[in-house]
VOGU-3710 file (C-alpha; in Angstrom, 3 decimals, decimal comma):
1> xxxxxxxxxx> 106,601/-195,830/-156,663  107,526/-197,957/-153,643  104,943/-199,091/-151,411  105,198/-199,556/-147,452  103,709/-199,657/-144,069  102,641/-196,794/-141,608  102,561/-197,629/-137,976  100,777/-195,200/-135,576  100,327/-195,512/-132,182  97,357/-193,419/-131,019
11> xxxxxxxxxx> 95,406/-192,325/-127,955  96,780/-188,809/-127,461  96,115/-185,377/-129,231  97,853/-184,117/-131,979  99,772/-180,922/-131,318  102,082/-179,096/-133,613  102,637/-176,853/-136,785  102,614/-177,942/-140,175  103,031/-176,157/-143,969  100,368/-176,880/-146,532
21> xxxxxxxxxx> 102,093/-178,658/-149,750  101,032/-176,542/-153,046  97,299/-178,117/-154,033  97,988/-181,617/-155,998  94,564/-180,812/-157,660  96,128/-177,510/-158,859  99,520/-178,572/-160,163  99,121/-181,294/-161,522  96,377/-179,850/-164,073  98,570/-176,648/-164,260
31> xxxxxxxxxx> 101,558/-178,839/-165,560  99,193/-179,926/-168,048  98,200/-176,245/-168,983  101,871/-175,270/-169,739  102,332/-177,965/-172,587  99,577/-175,434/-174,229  102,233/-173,076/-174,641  104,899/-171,949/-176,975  107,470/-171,908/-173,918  108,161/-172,885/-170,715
41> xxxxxxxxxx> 106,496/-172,427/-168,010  107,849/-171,982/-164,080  105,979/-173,600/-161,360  106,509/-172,413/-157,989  105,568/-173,584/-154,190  104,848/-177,308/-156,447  104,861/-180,276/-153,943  107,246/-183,276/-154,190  104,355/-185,952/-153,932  103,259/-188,645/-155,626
51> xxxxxxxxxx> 100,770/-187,228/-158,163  103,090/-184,613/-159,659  105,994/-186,856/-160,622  103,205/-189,273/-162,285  102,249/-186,350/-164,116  106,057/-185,574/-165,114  106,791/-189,034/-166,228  103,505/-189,000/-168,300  104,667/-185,702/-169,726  108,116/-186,690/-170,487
61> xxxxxxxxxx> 106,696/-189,836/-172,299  105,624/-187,036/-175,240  108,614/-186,028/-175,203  107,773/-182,513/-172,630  110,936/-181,545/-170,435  110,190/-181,287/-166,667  112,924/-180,523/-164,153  112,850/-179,809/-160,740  115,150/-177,091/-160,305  114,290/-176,499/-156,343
71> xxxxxxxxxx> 112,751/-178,689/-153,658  109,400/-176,289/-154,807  110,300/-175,384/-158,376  109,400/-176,850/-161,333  109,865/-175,739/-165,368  107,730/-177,783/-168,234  108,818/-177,166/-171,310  106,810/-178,571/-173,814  108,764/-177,039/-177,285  110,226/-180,735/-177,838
81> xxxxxxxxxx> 106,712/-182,692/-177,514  107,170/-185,327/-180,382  104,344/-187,341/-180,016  100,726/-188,194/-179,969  100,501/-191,154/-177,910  100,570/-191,484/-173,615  102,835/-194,586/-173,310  103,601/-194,317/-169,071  102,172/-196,927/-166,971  102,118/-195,248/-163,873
91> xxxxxxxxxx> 99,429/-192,700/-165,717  96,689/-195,000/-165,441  97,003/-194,108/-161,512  95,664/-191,015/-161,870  92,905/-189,223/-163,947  95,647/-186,786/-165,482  95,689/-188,180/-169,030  92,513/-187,233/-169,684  93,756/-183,632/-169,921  96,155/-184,184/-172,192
101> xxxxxxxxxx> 93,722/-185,057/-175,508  92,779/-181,496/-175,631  97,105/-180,955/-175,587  97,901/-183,578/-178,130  94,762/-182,451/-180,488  96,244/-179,090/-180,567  99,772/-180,228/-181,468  99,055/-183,510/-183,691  95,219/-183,525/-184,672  95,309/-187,107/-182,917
111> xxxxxxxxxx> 95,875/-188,153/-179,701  96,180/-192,051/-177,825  95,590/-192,136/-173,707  96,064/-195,508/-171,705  92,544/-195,924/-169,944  92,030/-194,401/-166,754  91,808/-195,939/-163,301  92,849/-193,019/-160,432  90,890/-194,051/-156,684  88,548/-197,048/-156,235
121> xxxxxxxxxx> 85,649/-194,241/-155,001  83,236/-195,060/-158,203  82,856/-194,775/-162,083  84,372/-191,470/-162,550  82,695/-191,312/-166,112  84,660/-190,159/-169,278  81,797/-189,223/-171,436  81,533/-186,039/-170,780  85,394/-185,528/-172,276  83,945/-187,644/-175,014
131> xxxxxxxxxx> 81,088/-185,564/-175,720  83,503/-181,904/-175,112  85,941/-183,581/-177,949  83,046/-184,048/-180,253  81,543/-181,012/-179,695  84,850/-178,994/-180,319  85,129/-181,094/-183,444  86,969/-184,260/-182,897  86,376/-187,686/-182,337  86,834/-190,682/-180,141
141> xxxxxxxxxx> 87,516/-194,225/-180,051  87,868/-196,436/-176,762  88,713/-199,702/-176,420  89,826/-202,103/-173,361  93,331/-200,421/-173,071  93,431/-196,954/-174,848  91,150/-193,806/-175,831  92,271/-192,284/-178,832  90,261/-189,161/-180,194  91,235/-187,313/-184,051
151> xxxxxxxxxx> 90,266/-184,222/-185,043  87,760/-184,292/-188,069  88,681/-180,988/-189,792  89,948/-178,163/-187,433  89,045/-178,115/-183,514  86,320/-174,956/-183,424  84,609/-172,760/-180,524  81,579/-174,791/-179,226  78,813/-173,649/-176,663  78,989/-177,022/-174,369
161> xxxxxxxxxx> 76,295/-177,598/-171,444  78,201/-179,816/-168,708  75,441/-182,361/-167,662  77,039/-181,820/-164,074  79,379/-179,575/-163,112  82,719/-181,952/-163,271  85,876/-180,491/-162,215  87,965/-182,816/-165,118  85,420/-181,695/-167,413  85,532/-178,485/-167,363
171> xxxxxxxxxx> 89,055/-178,521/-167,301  88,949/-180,496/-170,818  87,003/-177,995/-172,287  88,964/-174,897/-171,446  91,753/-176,560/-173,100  89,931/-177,481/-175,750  88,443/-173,570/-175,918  91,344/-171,750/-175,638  92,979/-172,232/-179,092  90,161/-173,521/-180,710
181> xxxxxxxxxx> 88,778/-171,230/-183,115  86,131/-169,155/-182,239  84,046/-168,694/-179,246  83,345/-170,688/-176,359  80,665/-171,269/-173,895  81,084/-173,524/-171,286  77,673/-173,635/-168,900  77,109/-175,710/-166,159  80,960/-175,211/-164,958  83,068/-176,525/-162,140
191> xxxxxxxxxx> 84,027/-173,305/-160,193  86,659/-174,511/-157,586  89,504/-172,588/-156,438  91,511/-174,913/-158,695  89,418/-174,248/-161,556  89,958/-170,225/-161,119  93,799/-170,425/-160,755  94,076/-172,505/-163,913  91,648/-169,990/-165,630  94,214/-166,922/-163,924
201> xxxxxxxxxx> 97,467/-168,856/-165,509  96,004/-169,080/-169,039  94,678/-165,679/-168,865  98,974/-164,920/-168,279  99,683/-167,416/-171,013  97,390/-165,491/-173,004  94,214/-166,518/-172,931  90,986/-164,620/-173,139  88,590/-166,281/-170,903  85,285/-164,473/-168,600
211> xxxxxxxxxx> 83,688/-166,251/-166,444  80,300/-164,881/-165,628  77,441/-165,247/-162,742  76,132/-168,797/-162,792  78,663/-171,340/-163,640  79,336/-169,916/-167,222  82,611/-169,129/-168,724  83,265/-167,871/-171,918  86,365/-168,244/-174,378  87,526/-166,037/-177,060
221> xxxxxxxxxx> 90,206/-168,538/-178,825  93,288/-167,543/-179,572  96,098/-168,814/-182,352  98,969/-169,294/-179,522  99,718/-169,478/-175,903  103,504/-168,246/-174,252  104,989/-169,453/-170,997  104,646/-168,040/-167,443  105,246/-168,213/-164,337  102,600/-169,310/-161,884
231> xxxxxxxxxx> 102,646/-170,065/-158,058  100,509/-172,394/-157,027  98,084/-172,200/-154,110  98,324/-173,745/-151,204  96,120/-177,541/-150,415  92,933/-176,684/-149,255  92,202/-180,172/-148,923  95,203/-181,185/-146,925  94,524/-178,145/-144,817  91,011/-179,414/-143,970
241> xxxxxxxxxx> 92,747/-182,881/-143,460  94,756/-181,699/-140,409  92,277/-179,328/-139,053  90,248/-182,780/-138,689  92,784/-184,321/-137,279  93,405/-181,744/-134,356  90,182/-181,464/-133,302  89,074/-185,466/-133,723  92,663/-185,859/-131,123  91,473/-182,855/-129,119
251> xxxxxxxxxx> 94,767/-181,185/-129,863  95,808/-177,636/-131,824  97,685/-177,802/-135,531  98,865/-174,024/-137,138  98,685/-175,160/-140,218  100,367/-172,524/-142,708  100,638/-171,853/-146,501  96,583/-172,076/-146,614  94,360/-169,071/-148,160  91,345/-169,109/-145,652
261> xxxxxxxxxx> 88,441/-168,423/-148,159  89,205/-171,426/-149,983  87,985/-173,782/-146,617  85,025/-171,800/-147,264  81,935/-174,415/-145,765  84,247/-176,527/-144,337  84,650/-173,913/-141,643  81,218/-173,572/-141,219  80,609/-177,860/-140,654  83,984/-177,627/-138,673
271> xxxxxxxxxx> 82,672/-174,493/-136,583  79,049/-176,447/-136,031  80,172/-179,736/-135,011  82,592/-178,371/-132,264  85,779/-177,073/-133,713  87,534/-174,256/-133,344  89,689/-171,723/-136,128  91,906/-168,855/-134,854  93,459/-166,512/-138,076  97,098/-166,173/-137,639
281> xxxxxxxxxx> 97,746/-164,374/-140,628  96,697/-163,998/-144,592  98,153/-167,608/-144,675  98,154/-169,189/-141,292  95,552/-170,672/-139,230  95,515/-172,573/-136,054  92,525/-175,353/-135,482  92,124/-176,907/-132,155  88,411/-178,477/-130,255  86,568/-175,650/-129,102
291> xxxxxxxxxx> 84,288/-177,755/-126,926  82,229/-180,890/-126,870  81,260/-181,985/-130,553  78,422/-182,425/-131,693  76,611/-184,492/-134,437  75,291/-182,864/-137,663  73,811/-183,538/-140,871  76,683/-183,439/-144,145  75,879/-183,215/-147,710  79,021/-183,405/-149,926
301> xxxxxxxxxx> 78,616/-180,961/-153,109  80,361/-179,115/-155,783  82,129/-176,005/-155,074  81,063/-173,735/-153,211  79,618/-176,339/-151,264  81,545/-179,051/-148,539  83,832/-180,977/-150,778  83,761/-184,605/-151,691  87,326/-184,959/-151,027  86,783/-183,601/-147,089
311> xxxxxxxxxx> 84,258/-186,313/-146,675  86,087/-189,585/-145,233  88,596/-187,609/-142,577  85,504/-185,290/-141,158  83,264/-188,848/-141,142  85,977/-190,197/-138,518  85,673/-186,588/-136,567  82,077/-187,394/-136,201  82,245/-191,047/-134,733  83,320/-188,885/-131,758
321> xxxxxxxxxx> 80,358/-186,290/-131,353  77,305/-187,259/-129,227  74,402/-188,487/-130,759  73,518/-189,220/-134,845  75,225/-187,697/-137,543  73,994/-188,216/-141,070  76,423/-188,315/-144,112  74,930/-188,065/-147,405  77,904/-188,150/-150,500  76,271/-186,542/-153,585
331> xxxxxxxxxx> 79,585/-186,259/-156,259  80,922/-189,828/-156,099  78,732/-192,987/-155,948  80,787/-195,232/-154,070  82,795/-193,167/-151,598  81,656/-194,805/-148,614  83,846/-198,434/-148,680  86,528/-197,123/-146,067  83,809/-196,948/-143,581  84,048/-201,074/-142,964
341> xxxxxxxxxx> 87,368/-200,394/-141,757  86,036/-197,900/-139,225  83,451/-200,177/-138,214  86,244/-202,728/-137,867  87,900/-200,025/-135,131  84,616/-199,607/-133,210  83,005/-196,444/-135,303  79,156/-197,426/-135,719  78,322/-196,370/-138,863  75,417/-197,522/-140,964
351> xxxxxxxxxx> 75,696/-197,325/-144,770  72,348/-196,968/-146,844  71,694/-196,409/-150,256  68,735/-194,117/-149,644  69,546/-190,283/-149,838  69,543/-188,791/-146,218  69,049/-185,327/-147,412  67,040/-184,172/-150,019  67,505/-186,421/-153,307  70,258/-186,424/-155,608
361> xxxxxxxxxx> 71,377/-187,376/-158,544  71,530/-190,912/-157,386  68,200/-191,429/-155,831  67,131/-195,307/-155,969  70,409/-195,716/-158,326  71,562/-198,869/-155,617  74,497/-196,610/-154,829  75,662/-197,167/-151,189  75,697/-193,066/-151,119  74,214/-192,438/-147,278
371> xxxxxxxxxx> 75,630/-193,228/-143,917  74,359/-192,759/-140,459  76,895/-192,111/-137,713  76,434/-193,276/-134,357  78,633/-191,337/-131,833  80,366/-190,993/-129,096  82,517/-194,387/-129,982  85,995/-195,198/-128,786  88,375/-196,977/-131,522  90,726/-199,286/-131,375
381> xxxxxxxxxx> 93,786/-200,810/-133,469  92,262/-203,069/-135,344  93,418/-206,405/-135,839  96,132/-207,006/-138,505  97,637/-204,725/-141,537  94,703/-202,390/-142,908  95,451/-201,718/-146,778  94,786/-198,271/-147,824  92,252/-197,927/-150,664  92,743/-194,937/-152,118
391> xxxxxxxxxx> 94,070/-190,861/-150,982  91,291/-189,863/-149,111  90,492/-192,932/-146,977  94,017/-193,449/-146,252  94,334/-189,997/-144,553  90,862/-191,127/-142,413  92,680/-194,351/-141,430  95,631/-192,163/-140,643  93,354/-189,880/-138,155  91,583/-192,965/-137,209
401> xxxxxxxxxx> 94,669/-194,346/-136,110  96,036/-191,239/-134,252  92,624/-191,631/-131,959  92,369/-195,290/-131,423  93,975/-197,218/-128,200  96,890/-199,437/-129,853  98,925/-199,774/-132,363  98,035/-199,110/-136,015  99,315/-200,318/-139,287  98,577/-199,231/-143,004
411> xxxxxxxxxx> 100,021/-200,674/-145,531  99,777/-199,132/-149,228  101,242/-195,735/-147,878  102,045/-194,315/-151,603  98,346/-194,034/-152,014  98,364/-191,625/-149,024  101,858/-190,274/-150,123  99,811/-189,306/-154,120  98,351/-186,393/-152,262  100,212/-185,812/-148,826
421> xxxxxxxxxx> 103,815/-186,638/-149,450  105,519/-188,450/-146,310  103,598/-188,212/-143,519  105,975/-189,807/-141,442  108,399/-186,893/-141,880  105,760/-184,476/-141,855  104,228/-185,235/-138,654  107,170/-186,276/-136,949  107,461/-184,893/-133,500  103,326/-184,498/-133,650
431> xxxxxxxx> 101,761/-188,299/-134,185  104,002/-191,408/-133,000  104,111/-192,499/-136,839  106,724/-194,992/-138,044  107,399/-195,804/-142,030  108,363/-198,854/-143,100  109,640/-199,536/-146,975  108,918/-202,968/-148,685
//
């Protein structure tokens, strides 16, 4: 993936219109879903970003066809997977390879994954796919480079307690469950709108999954899977992204191809700190500044609570409310790095390891975890090229940019691009945003 420089010149709100990409954190697990078939699967309204074609050369390197037949189509057929072993580079960018042990266990009985990397925002622990492989009845083995896990006699239903409701976890052991044999019970479950499509397309591959009242879901495995057809939802994340960055610019975005219950608190946070949401249709939304902002107190959280992922672009919206806003980041324990760069830009923000809110799971841990927020500040271009870290904090130092007096530039755009695809293109007309290519 090439690399390159953003520059944005800022100072002036943000007005246009703008169509939500299909959700990365969606389609790329659902392209991981269809190699549990017997036959290809069709996925429509799938974005052209970064993230999905790692996914399809890690895919491919198994031996799984992927084509794009449209600019928002793509089919996965996995009937000519030939082998056990993950052998793409560009995999170790993302936490995709993960998913496919419970894949390649299925197919082989034995399965070989490059370590995983993904964003710089903390550990990002693989022990509980560990402990879902052995419970299902497998194995693993990890070493400096790899993971490999075997199966010890036949992968079986398992009743699994997630220590913490992970998203990737729970996603490992429904495809674990689902032709395992047996019955499953997942407790403790991620429950994200992600999480509920992916159950919906391997109930039509034909899975029988329930998912009951208090993070438990329950599998009934079956002995195969077919192909479907699956559309898949639009980016709540992204949508939340440019909501921020109308309102932080005092401008108005329609953003479209968005279901509005999946923003779910973020309207609420975005509603309380100033911002304003008009419905424009099932799909369609408009966010603008509804008046002064004001400062609050955030707590990031699993679904249905505000989302980890929402936490670095709303964090720049509140360096412009009056008064002291109070961040506290409860999923990821170093999430908080990008906010160096905004102090760089003028944002006054003071990071603490304490817990601001009531304590969580990494209470006196030495986590950097908390931040105060001292608003109303003005930014600036900062001096030099600012390298992007990872997705999220590159789209804050994209809306950081859009407010501050100067001229901004990012370098490390494809981190950005993973998740949002080019900006430059997509905002053109909106942001004065210029892309360079090394």
């Amino acid at each position: 993936m090439s690399s390159g420089t953003y520059t944005i010149t800022g100072g002036a709100p943000v007005n246009g219109e703008i169509t939500c990409y299909g959700a990365k954190n969606f389609t790329t697990k659902a392209m991981v879903a269809a190699c549990l078939g017997d036959g290809p699967t069709v996925l429509t309204n799938a974005p052209q970003i970064g993230d999905v074609e790692i996914t399809a050369n890690l895919l491919r390197s198994v031996g799984v066809a992927v084509d794009r037949q449209d600019a928002s189509t793509l089919r996965i057929d996995p009937t000519p997977l030939h082998s056990h072993r993950v052998s793409t580079p560009d995999s170790r960018s993302n936490r995709i390879p993960i998913l496919m042990l419970p894949v390649l266990l299925h197919r082989f009985g034995k399965a070989e994954i490059p370590r995983l990397d993904g964003c710089d925002i903390g550990k990002r622990a693989i022990d509980f796919h560990e402990a879902a492989v052995l419970a299902f009845g497998g194995k693993t083995d990890v070493d400096n480079t790899h993971m490999a896990a075997t199966v010890v006699k036949s992968l079986k239903g398992a009743h699994f307690e997630l220590p913490y409701p992970s998203v990737g976890a729970t996603e490992t052991c429904l495809f674990l469950s689902v032709l395992a044999k047996g019955t499953t019970v997942i407790k403790n479950a991620a429950i994200e709108p992600e999480i509920m499509a992916l159950v919906t397309m391997l109930r039509a591959m034909g899975a029988v999954i329930f998912v009951s009242p208090g993070r438990e879901i329950r599998v009934e495995g079956v002995a195969k899977l077919s192909g479907t057809t699956m559309h898949c939802l639009g980016d709540r994340i992204e949508a939340a992204s440019w909501a921020t960055l109308a309102c932080a610019t005092n401008g108005s975005m329609v953003v479209h191809g968005i279901l509005p219950e999946t923003l779910n608190n973020f309207l609420a946070y975005y509603r309380q700190i100033g911002g304003g949401v008009e419905l424009l249709g099932e799909q369609s939304m408009r966010f603008f500044r509804a008046g002064d902002l004001r400062p609050i107190m955030l707590e990031t959280d699993v679904y249905p609570g505000f989302s980890t992922d929402w936490q670095q672009p709303f964090a720049v919206l509140l360096t412009q409310a009056e008064g002291i806003s109070a961040v506290h980041e409860t999923v990821y324990e170093d999430r908080l790095g990008y906010t160096r760069v905004l102090n760089d830009m003028g944002a006054k923000i003071q990071v603490s390891h304490e817990c601001v809110g009531a304590p969580c799971r990494f209470h006196h841990r030495g986590h950097a975890h908390s931040a105060l927020i001292m608003g109303k500040t003005p930014l600036k271009a900062p001096a030099g090229v600012v390298a992007v870290p990872d997705l999220r904090a590159g789209l804050a130092y994209v809306i950081a940019a859009a407010l501050a007096e100067g001229e901004t530039k990012l370098s490390h755009i494809e981190r950005i691009e993973r998740g949002y695809g080019d900006i430059s293109k997509r905002l053109a007309g909106m942001l004065p945003i210029g892309k360079s290519v090394a």
